[in-house]
C-alpha positions in Angstrom: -32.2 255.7 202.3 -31.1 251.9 202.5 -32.8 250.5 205.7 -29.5 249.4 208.7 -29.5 246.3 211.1 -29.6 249.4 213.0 -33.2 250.6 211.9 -35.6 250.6 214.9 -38.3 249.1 212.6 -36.6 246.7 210.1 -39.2 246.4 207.2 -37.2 243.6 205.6 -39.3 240.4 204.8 -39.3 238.0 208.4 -37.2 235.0 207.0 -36.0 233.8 210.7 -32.9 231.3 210.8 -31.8 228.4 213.3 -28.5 227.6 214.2 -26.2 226.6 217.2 -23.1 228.0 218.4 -20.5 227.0 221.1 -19.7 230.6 222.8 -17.6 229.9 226.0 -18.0 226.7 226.0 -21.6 226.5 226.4 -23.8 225.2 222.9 -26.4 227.8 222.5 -29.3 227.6 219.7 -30.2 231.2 218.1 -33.4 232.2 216.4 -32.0 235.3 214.1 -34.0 237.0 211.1 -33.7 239.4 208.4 -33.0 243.2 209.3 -30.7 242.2 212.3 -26.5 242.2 212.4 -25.0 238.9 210.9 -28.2 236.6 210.8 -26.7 233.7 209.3 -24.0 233.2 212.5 -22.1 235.0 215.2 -19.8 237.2 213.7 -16.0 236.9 214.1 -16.0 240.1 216.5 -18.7 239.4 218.6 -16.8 235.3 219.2 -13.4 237.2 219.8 -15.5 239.7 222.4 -17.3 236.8 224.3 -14.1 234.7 224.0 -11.7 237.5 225.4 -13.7 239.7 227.9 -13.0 238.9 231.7 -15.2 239.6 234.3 -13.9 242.9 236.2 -13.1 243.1 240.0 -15.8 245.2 240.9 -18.8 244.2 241.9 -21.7 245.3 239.5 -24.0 244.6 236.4 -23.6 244.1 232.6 -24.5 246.3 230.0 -24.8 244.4 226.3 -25.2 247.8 223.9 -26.3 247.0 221.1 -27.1 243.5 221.7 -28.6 242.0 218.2 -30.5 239.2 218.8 -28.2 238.7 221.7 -24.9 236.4 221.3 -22.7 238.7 223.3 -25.1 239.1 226.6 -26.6 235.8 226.9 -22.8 234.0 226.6 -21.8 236.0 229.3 -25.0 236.0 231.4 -24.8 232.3 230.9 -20.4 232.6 232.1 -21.7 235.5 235.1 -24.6 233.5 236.6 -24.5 235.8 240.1 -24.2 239.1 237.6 -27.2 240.6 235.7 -27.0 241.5 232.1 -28.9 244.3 230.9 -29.2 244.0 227.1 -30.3 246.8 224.6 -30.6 248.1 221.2 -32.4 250.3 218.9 -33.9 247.8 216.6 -37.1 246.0 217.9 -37.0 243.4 216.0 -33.1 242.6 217.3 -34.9 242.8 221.1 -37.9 240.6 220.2 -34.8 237.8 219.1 -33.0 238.2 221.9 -35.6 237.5 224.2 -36.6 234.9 222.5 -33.0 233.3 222.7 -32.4 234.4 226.0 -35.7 231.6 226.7 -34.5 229.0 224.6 -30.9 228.8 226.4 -32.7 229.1 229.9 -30.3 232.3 230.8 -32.6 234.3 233.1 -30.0 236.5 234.6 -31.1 239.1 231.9 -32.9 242.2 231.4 -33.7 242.6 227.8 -35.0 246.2 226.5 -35.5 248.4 223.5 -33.3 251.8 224.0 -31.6 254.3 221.7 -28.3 254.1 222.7 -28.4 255.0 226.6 -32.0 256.7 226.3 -33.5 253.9 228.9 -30.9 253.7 230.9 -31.4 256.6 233.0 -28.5 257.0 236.0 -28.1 253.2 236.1 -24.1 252.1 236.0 -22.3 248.9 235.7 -19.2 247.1 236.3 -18.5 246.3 232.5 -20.5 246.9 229.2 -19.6 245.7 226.3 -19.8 246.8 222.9 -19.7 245.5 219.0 -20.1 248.6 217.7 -22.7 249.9 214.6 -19.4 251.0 212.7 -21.6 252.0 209.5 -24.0 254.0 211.7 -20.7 256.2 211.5 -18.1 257.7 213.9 -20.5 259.9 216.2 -22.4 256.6 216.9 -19.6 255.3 218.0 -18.0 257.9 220.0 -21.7 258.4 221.5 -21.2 254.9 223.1 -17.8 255.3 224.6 -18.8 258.7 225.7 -22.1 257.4 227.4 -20.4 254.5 228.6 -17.8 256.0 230.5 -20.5 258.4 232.3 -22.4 254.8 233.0 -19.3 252.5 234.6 -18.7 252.0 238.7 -15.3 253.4 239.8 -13.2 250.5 238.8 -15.9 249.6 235.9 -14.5 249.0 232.5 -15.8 249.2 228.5 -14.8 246.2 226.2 -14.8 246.7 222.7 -14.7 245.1 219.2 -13.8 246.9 216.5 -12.0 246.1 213.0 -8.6 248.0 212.3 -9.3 248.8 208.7 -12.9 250.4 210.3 -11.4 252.9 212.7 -9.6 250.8 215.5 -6.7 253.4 215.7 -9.1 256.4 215.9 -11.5 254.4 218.6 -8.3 253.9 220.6 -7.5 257.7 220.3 -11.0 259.1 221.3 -10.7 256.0 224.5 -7.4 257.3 225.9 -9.3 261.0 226.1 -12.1 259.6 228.0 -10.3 256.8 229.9 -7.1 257.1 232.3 -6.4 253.1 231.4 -7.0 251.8 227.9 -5.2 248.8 226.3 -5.9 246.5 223.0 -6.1 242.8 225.2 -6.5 240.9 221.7 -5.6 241.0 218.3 -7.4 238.2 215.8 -7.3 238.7 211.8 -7.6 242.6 212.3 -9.8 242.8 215.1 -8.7 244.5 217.9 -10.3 243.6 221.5 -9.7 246.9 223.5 -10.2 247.3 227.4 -11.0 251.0 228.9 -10.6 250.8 233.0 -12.5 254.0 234.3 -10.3 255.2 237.1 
């Protein structure tokens, strides 16, 4: 089986990368490394995400699922400075990255942990999570996110997503509007769509 940026334990050779990014217009400088999602710069989707996603009215924390070596959570940590973000994913080596990068861009409005999906996240719930989905981990993956996430949002909290058209963004909608009562696509850019699920 061909090893995933969404291994735990990445046994790809270490070949770590530099380079800066302006997310919200803040500059921030990311360590990334082999075995992690789009190492050599922030992916289109995750800069339409950070770029789109508006803090929500409740009051509450952030949850980054499957963070990478962090882009998504430490922009908006860095953009929510009275919120905290709680950043996970599966693969360690992804964690180890985005801790690192969470101390080179001085964000310390994090909480930056190793968890399969919402394994260590216990009864915790938050005002907005946000998602760039594993699309090639395959549908149930996915689905396992929205699912978990809606059981995991405040009254009022809401679920932003990323997710490519041609990779299932009609069938991700579908499986949101059985979950949520309020679910609407707030961006389209070069055939991603930015969706929005309000849990009622």
């Amino acid at each position: 089986m061909s090893e995933h940026y969404y291994s735990e334990r990445p046994s790809a050779k270490s070949n770590r990368k530099t380079f800066t990014y302006d997310l919200r217009g803040k500059e921030f400088r990311f360590v990334t490394d082999a075995g992690v999602f789009s190492k050599s710069e922030v992916d289109f989707g995750s800069r339409v995400l950070i770029e789109s996603f508006e803090s929500p009215e409740v009051d509450g924390n952030i949850l980054d699922i499957g963070c990478g070596y962090g882009p998504i959570g430490l922009a908006v940590a860095a953009a929510e400075p009275t919120r905290m973000v709680d950043m996970i994913d599966i693969n360690e080596r992804a964690i180890e990255l985005a801790k690192e990068n969470a101390q080179i861009n001085q964000v310390e409005n994090v909480s930056i942990f190793q968890s399969d999906l919402f394994e260590k996240i216990n009864e915790k719930q938050y005002a907005a999570i946000l998602t760039n989905p594993p699309i090639r981990a395959g549908k149930h993956v996915v689905f396992s996110i929205f699912e978990g996430s809606f059981y995991h949002l405040v009254p009022g909290g809401e679920l932003w997503v990323v997710i490519q058209k041609k990779q299932g963004a009609p069938s991700a909608l579908k499986k949101l509007k059985e979950l949520f009562l309020f679910v609407e696509v707030v961006e389209k850019k070069k055939g991603y769509y930015i969706i929005k699920a309000k849990k009622d």
